[in-house]
C-alpha positions in Angstrom: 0.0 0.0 0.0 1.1 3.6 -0.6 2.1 5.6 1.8 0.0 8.6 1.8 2.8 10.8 2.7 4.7 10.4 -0.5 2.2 12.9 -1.6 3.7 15.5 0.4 6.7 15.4 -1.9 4.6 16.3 -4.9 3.0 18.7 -3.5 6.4 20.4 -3.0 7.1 20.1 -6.7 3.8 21.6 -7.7 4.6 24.7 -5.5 7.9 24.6 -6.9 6.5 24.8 -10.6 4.0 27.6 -9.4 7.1 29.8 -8.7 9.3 28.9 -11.4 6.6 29.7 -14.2 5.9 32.8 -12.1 9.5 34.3 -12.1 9.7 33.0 -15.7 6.2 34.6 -17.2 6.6 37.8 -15.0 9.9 38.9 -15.4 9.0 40.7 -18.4 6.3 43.0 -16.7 8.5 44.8 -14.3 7.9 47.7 -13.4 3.9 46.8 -12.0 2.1 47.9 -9.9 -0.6 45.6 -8.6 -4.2 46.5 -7.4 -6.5 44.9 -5.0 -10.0 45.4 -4.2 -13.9 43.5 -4.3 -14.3 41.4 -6.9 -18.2 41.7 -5.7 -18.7 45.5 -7.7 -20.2 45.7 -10.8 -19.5 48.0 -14.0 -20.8 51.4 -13.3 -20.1 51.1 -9.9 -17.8 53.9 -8.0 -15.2 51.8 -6.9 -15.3 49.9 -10.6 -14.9 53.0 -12.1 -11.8 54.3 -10.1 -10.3 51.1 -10.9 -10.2 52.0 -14.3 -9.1 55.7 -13.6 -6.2 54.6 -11.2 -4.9 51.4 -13.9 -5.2 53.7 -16.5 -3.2 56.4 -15.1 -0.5 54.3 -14.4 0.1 52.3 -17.5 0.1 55.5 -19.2 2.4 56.1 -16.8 4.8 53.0 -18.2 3.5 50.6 -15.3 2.1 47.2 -15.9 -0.7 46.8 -13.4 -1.0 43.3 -12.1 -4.4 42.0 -10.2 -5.9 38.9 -8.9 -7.8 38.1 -12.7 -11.3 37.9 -11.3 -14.1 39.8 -11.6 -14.9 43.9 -9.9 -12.1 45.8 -9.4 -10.1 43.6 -10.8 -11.4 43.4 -14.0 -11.6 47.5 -13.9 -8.2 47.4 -12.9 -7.4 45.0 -15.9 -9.5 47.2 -18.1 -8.0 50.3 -17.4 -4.5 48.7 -18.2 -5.8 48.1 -21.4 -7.0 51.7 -22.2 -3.7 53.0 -21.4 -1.7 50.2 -23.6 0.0 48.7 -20.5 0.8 45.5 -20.0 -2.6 43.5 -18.1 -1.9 40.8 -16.1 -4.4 38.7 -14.0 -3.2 36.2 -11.6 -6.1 34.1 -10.6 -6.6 31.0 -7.8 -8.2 27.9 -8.1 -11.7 28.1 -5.7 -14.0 26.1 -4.7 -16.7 28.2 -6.3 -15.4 28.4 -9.2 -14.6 32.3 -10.2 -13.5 33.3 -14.0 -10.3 35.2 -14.6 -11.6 37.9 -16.6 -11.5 39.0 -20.0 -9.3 41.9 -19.9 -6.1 40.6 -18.7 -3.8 39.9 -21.6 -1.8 37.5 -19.5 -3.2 35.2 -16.9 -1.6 32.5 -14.6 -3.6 30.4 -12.5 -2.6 29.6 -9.1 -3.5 26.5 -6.8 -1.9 28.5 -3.8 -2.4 31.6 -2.2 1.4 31.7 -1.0 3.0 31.4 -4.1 0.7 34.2 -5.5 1.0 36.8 -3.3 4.5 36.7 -3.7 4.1 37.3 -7.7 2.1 40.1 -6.5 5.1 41.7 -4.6 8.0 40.6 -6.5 7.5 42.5 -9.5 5.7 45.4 -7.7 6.3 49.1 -7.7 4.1 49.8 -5.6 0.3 48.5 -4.3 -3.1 50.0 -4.8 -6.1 49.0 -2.4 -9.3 49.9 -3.3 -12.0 48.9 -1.0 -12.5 45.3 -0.8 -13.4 42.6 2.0 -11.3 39.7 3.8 -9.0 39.2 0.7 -8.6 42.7 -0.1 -7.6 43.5 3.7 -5.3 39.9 3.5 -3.5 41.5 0.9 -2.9 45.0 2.6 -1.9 43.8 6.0 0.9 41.1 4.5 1.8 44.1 2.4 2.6 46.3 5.7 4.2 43.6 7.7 6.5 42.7 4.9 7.7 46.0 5.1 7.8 46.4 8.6 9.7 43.6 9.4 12.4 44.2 6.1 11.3 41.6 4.6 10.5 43.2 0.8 12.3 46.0 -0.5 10.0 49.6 0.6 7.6 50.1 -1.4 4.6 52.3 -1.4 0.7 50.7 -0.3 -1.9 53.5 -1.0 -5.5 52.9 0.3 -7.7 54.5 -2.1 -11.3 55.7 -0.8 -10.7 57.8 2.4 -14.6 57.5 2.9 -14.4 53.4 3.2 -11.0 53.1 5.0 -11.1 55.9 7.5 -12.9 53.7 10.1 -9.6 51.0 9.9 -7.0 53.5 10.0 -8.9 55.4 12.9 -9.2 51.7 15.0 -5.2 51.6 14.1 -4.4 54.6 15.5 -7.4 55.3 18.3 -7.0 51.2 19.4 -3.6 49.6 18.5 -1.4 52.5 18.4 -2.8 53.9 21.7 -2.1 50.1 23.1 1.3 50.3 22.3 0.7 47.3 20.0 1.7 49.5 16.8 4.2 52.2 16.7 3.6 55.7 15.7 6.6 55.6 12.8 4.4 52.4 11.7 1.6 54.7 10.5 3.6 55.6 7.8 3.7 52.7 6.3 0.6 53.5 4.1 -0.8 56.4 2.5 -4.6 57.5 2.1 -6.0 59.4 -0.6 -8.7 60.0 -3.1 -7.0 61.7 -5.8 -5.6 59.4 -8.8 -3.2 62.0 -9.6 -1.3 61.7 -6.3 -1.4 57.7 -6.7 0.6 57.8 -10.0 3.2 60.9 -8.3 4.3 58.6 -5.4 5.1 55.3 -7.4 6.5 57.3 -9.6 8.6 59.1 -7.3 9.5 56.0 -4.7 10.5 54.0 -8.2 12.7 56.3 -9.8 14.5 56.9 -6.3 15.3 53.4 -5.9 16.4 53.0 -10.1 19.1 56.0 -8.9 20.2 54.1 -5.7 21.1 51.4 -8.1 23.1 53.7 -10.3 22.7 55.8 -13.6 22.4 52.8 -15.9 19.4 51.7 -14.0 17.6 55.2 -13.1 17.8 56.1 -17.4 15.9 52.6 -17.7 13.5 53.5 -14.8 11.5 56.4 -17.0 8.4 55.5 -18.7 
């Protein structure tokens, strides 16, 4: 009879083929920047519509925008990247219920595991959008902010976008956690609220072409869109 454990060892090659085909596909998109949000809006909706704005903005900007592939924001996101000739990419999981990648991302890999995708999402990334979203969507910003405060990614900058839906979180962060002593103060920097798309596209612009000149002037000429 098998042993049932041998299984174990496949499973580490499958996770090892997830990473390899994601370093090898995504190479070519860098610099991205990848958005998160619901995948429960609809077109016409608000934050659908910002998704658009914000993607669009920055792959005019010479970013390739990188999302989870589904449905929502995502596909906005995806969509805008089209409308400003970027490069759309759509990384999608394998669910239970089973969800669609979308039909505006230009290149799609699907995932079995969530730990090998989230790191595509960082490794190529510029810089990270929120928009507002539910459990995944706050999954994604909270790993974002410990991998920075702990130095485990390069720095990197995560903008919340909707002041309106996230003030309620960042006031619990300060008014609870910080006044706990469970956060520090210099840890509130981490992230960055706004509403205007305008100042989204000026700080990953400016945080990646400072860290193309730390690498020297070969890098920083290759660094402008």
């Amino acid at each position: 009879m098998a042993d049932p454990r041998a299984r174990d060892t496949w499973t580490v090659f499958k996770i090892m083929g997830e990473f390899v085909e994601g370093f090898e596909t995504l190479r070519a998109v860098w610099p991205a920047v990848s958005i998160f949000g619901s995948a429960r809006v609809r077109p016409g909706h608000r934050y659908y519509r910002q998704a658009v704005e914000i993607a669009t903005a920055l792959s005019r900007a010479g970013f390739s925008i990188i999302t989870g592939g589904g449905p929502g924001v995502m596909a906005a996101a995806n969509r805008g990247a089209r409308q400003g000739r970027g490069r759309s990419v759509g990384l999608s999981i394998k669910l239970p219920k089973e969800q669609k990648p979308n039909r505006f991302a230009d290149l799609q890999l699907e995932f079995e595991y969530f730990f090998a995708r989230k790191v595509m999402f960082v490794k190529y990334a510029s810089g990270f959008v929120v928009l507002p979203g539910g459990f995944g969507t706050l999954d994604e910003f909270f790993e974002a902010l410990t991998l920075k405060q702990t130095g485990k990614i390069h720095d990197f900058p995560v903008i919340l976008f909707g002041s309106e839906y996230w003030s309620g979180l960042v006031d619990w962060i300060r008014d609870h956690a910080l006044e706990e002593k469970l956060v520090a103060k210099r840890e509130l920097d981490l992230f960055v609220v706004t509403d205007d798309v305008s100042e989204v596209v000026r700080i990953i612009e400016r945080h990646h072409l400072e860290r193309m000149r730390s690498r020297g002037p070969r890098a920083a000429s290759r660094a402008t869109p």
